[in-house]
C-alpha positions as CSV (number, residue, x, y, z in Angstrom):
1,X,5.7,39.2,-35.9
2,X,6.7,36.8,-33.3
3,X,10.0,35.3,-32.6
4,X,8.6,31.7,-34.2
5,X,7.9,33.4,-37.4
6,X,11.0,33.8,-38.8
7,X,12.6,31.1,-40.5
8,X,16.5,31.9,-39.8
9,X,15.7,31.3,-36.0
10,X,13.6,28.2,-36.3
11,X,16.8,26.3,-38.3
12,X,19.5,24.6,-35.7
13,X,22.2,26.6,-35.7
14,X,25.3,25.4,-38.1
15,X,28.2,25.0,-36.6
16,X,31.1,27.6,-37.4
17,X,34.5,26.3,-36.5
18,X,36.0,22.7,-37.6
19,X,36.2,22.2,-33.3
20,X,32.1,23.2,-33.7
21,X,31.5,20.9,-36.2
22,X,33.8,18.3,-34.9
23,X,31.6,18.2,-31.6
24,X,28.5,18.2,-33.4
25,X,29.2,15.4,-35.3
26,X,30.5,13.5,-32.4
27,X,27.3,14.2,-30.6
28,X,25.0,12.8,-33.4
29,X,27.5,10.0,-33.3
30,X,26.8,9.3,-29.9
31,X,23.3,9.7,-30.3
32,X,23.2,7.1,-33.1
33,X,25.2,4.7,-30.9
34,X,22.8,5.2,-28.0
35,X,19.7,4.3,-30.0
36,X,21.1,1.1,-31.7
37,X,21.9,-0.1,-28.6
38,X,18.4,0.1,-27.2
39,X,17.0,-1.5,-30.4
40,X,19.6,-4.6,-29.9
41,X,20.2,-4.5,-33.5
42,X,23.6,-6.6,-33.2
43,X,22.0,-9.1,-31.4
44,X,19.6,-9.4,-34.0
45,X,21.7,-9.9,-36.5
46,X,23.5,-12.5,-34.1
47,X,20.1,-14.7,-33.8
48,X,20.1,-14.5,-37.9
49,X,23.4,-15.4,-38.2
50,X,22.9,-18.5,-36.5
51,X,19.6,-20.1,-38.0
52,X,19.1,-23.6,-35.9
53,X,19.1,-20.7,-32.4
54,X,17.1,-18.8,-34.4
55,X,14.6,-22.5,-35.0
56,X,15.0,-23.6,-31.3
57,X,13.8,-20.1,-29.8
58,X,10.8,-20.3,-32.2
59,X,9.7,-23.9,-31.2
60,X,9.8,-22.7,-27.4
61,X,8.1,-19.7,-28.0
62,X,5.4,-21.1,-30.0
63,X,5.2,-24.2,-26.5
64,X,5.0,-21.6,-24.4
65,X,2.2,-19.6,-26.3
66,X,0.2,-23.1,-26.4
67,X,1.1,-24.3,-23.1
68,X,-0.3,-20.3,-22.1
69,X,-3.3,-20.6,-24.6
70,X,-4.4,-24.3,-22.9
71,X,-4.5,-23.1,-19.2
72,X,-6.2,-19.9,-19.9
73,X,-8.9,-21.5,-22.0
74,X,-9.3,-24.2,-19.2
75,X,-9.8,-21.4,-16.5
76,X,-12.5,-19.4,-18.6
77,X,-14.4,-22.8,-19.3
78,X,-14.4,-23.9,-15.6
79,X,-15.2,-20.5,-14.9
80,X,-18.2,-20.0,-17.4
81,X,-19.7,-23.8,-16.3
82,X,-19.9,-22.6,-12.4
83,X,-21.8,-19.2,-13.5
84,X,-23.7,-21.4,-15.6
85,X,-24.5,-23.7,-12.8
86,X,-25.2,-21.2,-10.3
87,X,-27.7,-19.6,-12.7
88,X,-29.3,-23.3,-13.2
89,X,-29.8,-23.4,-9.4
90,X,-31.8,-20.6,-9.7
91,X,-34.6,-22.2,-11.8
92,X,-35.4,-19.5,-14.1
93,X,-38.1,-20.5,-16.1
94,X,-36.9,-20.5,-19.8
95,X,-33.2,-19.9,-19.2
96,X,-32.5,-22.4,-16.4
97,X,-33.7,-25.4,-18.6
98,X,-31.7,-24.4,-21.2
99,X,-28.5,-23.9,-18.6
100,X,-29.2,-27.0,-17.2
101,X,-29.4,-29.1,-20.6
102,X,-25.8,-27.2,-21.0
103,X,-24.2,-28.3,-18.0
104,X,-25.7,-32.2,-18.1
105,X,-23.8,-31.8,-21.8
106,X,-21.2,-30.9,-20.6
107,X,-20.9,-33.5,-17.0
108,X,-21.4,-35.9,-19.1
109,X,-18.8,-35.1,-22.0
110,X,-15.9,-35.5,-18.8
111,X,-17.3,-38.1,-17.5
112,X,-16.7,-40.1,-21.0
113,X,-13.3,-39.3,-21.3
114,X,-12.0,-40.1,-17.9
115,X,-7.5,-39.7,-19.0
């Protein structure tokens, strides 16, 4: 039998005195108070409180997200149209015609809306 195999030894240990139990509870105290301070539960409940803060940090996060989502989009659409006209300069038999027709498409589509 090992020394994991008894139950008695595997329990914390109750404190004994009141100063014992006293310390313990103001240990798990502290350790509550520690935690809800790192999950910034009061101001949370702060943000709720006060709903037209709670509106205005929406609308700029959900700008922001767009603004984000619109400049990332253009750079992997610029990026895909030069691979794709690099690999029409390479006159591949089936695939080139088919890249070029892409990128004419495409020339032509910004040259129609000029902003």
């Amino acid at each position: 039998m090992g020394p994991t195999d008894n139950p008695e030894q595997a329990k914390d240990k109750i404190p004994g005195t009141p100063e014992e139990q006293m310390s313990a509870l103001y240990q798990l105290t502290l350790t509550w108070i520690q935690k809800l301070e790192r999950s910034r539960i009061a101001e949370y409940t702060e943000l709720l409180n006060r709903p037209w803060r709670l509106i205005w940090l929406n609308i700029l996060s959900g700008v922001a997200k767009g603004v984000g989502i619109a400049i990332g989009f253009t750079f992997f659409a610029a990026t895909i149209i030069y691979v794709l006209q690099l690999l029409g300069a390479l006159n591949l038999p089936i695939i080139g015609d088919y890249i070029a027709d892409i990128v004419r498409i495409v020339q032509r589509q910004l040259d129609l809306n000029t902003y």
